[in-house]
N, C-alpha and C positions, 0 to 999 in steps of 0.2 A: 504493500500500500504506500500511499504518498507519505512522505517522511517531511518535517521543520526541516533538516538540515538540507534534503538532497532538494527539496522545492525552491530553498531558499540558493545554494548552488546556480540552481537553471534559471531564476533573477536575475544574479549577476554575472551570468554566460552569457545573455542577454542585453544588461543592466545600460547600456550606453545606444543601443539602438529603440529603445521604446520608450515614451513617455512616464512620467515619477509616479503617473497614477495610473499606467497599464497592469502592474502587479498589484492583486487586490488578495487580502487575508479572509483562508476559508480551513475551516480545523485546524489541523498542529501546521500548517502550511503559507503557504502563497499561491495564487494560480493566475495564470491568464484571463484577462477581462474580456478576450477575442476567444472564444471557445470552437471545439469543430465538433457541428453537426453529423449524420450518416442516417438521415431518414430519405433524402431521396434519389434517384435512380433505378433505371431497371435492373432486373434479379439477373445477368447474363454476366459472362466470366469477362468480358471487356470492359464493363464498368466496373466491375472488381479490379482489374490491376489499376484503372484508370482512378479508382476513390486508393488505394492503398498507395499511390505515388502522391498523391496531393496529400495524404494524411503524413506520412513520411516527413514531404518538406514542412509542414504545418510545423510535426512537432520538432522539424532541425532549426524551423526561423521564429522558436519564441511561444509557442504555443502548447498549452501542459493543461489544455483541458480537451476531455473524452469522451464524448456522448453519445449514445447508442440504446439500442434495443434489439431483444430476438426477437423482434417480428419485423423488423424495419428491413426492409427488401428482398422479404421472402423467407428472411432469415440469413442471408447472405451477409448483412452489415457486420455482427460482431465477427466474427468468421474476418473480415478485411481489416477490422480497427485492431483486432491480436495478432494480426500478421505485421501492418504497419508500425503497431509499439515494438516488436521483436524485431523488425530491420531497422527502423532508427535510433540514429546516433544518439541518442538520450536514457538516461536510467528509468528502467519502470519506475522505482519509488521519489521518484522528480515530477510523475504526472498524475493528473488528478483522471480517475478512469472512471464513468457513470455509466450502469445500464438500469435495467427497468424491469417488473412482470407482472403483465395486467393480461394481454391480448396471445391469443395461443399461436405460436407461431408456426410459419411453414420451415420444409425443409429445403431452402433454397431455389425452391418454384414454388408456383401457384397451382396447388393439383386440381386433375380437372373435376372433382367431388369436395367442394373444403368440409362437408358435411360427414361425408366417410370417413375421410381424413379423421379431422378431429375423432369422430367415433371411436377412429382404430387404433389411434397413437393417445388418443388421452385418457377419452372413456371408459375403453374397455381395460386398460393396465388399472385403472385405477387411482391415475393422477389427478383427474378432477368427476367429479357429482354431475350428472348431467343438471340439477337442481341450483347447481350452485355458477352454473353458465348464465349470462347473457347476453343477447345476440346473436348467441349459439357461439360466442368468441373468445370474452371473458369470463375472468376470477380472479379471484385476488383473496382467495381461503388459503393456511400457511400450509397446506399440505401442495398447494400449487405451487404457492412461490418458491419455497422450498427447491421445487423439482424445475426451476425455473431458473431459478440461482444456482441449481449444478451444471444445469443445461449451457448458459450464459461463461459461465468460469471454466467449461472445458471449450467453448468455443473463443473465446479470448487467450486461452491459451494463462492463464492467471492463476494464483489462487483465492485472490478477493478480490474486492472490487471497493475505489473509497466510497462511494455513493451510488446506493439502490433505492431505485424510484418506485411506490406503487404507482402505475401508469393507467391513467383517465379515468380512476373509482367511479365517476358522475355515467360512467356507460350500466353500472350496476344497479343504476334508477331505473333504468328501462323494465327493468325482473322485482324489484322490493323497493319498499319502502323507503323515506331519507332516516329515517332511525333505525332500521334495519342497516342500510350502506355504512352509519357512522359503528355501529357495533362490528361487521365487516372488519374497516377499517381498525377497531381495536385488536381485533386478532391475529390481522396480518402485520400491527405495529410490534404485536408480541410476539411473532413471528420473526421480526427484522430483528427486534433487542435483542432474544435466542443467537440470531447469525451474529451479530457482535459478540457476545461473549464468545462464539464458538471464531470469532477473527477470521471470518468470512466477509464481513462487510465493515467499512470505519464508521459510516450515518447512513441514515435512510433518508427519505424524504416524498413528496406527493408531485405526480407531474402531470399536469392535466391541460388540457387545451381550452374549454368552457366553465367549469365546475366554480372558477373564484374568482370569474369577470363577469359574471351574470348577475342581475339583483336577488334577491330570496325568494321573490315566486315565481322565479324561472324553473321550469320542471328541470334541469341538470346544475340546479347551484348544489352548491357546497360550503359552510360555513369555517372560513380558517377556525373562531374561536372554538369551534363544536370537534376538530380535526386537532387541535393543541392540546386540549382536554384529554383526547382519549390516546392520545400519544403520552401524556401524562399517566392516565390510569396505566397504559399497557408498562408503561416503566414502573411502574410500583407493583405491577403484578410479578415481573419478572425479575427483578433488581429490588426492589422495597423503597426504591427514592427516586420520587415522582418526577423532581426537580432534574436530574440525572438522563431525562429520555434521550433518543439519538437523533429526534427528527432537528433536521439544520437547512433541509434545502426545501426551497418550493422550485418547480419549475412550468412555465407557462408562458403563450406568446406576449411578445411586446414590440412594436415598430409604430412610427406614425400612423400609420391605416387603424392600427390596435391598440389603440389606449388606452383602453377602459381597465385596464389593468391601474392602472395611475387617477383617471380621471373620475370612476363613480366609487362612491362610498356605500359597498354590499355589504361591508363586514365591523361586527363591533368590535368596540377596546373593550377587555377582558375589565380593566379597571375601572374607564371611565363610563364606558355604557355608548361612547359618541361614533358614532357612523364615522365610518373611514375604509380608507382604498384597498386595497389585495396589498401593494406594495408599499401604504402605511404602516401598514398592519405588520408586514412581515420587519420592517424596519423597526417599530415598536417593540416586537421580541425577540430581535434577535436571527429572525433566519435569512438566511442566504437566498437571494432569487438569482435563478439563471435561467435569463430569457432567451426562449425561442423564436423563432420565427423571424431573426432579426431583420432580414433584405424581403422577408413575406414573398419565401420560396422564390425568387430574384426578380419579383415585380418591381422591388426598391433602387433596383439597379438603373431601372429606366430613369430615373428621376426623382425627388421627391417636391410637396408644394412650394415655391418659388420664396414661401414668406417664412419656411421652417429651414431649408434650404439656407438660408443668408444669415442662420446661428448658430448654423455648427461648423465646425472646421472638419477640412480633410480635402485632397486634390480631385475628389467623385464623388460621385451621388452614393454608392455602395458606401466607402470610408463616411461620406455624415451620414448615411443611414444608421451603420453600425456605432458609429460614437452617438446618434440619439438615447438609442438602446443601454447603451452603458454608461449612460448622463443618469438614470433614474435611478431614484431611492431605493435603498435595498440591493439593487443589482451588485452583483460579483463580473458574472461573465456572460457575457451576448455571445450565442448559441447561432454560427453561420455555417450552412453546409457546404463542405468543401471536398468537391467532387472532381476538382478538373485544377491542376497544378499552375495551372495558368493564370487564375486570380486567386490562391493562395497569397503572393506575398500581397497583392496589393487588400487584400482583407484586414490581414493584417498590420502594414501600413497603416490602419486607422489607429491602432496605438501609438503611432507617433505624437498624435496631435490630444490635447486633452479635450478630456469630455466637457460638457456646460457643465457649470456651477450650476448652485440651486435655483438661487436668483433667474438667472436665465432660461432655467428648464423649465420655471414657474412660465416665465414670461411669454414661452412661445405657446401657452393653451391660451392663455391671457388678448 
């Protein structure tokens, strides 16, 4: 796993080509503010060597964050992201490695039954309850992630991981209840605590795409304070101090088109009771956000609006799209996927330049 001393190392390997506030502090560590993606591309062996050469240079020019999941291209992505950590030049315990297990994953295609599939590889062994599927996709019960998280660590090629995501809980609405989903969510947190003590994972955390930018009578909200709590209970079920839990990370989209991560106030303060944002909130206690969606799958590339455009710095639209992202409260590291070596460096190029200040960041919703 990611170490203080070897993260702090790959800083100052670094330390003269990226801006003072590119290195941002996430557990015993430092990481990159410019993180790399691997949700998208087709499942075919040419975009494998072609995501495994971009991930390569990612992490030889500065880049030591790793995000992924086994369902994300068939199941193909973690499979490229262990290969590319084991050919570059950088120490595994210098990079921060995230995967995920919500959604059941393929085995490197798309078969042409995903119904039988499932049936035969999960059903019938016994790794998930047909009852406890929905969408016929997901789960997020600990005998799943479990088999999820060995599944993940023999395809990364690893033996932990520093950050495991339950991935999109809010699809577990579609099958039960929201007080049903939040008890869920306690057993799979007790489930994660387990895999730390047993130094399989460093933290946990929730990574959703809708679930904590929606208001509360949206049918797939999610409440962070209802989601903190029971990360709380599952630490004191398993450890005895509550105080003690592993969740550290939220992960969810953020770029100009999606703001509402910043802009509406869906979630209360545990103290004060007062309405506040996804990325209030998570700056309030403490947890790490690391946004996706930064370039919004490379629509941001084209351009962004002419009046948000002329407050942030960087030499393209891609570089201030991505320093938006990493302008905001809470954030650690803006989540770009990096599939084609080609605009690797200039991605990350946007660490050269600093992000807005507060002041500023206010001023462009303003």
């Amino acid at each position: 796993m990611a170490t203080h001393d070897a993260t702090w190392r790959y800083r100052e390997r670094f330390g003269d080509r990226y801006g003072r506030t590119y290195f941002r502090r996430f557990g015993p560590g430092v990481v990159s503010s410019v993180g790399a993606g691997s949700y998208r591309g087709e499942p075919t062996p040419a975009v494998d060597e072609r995501h495994r050469d971009a991930l390569v240079t990612a992490l030889e020019n500065g880049c030591n964050v790793l995000d992924t999941a086994p369902d994300y291209r068939a199941g193909r992505a973690e499979r490229v992201v262990g290969d590319a950590l084991a050919a570059a030049d950088v120490d595994r315990d210098a990079v921060l490695l995230a995967t995920k297990g919500g959604f059941v994953p393929f085995d490197g295609e798309r078969p042409d039954d995903p119904s039988a599939y499932v049936r035969e590889r999960f059903v019938e062994p016994g790794v998930v309850d047909p009852a406890d599927l929905a969408r016929g996709s997901h789960a997020m019960t600990p005998r799943f992630l479990e088999a999820m998280l060995d599944r993940s660590l023999d395809a990364l090629g690893v033996d932990a991981v520093d950050c495991y995501y339950v991935h999109s809980p809010e699809t577990q609405l579609a099958a039960r209840s929201r007080e049903a989903v939040y008890d869920q969510l306690q057993a799979a947190f007790e489930q994660l605590e387990r895999e730390i003590q047993r130094g399989r994972i460093g933290r946990y955390g929730v990574a959703s795409w809708e679930a904590f930018r929606v208001p509360p009578d949206h049918e797939r909200h999610l409440s962070l304070a209802r989601v903190l709590d029971r990360a709380r209970a599952a630490a004191e079920s398993v450890t005895g101090d509550p105080d003690d839990h592993g969740l550290a990370a939220l992960q969810l989209p953020f770029n100009v088109h999606m703001a509402d991560a910043f802009t509406s106030a869906h979630h209360e303060d545990p103290e004060s009771g007062e309405a506040v944002s996804a990325l209030e909130f998570a700056h309030r206690e403490g947890l790490s956000v690391f946004a996706s969606s930064a370039l919004l799958g490379g629509d941001l590339v084209e351009g962004l609006p002419p009046d948000i455009s002329a407050e942030l710095a960087g030499d393209s639209a891609a570089q201030r799209a991505i320093n938006f992202s990493r302008s905001a409260p809470a954030v650690v590291s803006a989540l770009v996927g990096m599939g084609r070596e080609a605009y690797v460096r200039e991605d990350l190029a946007a660490g050269t330049f600093d992000p807005l200040g507060a002041a500023a960041f206010d001023a462009v919703f303003e």
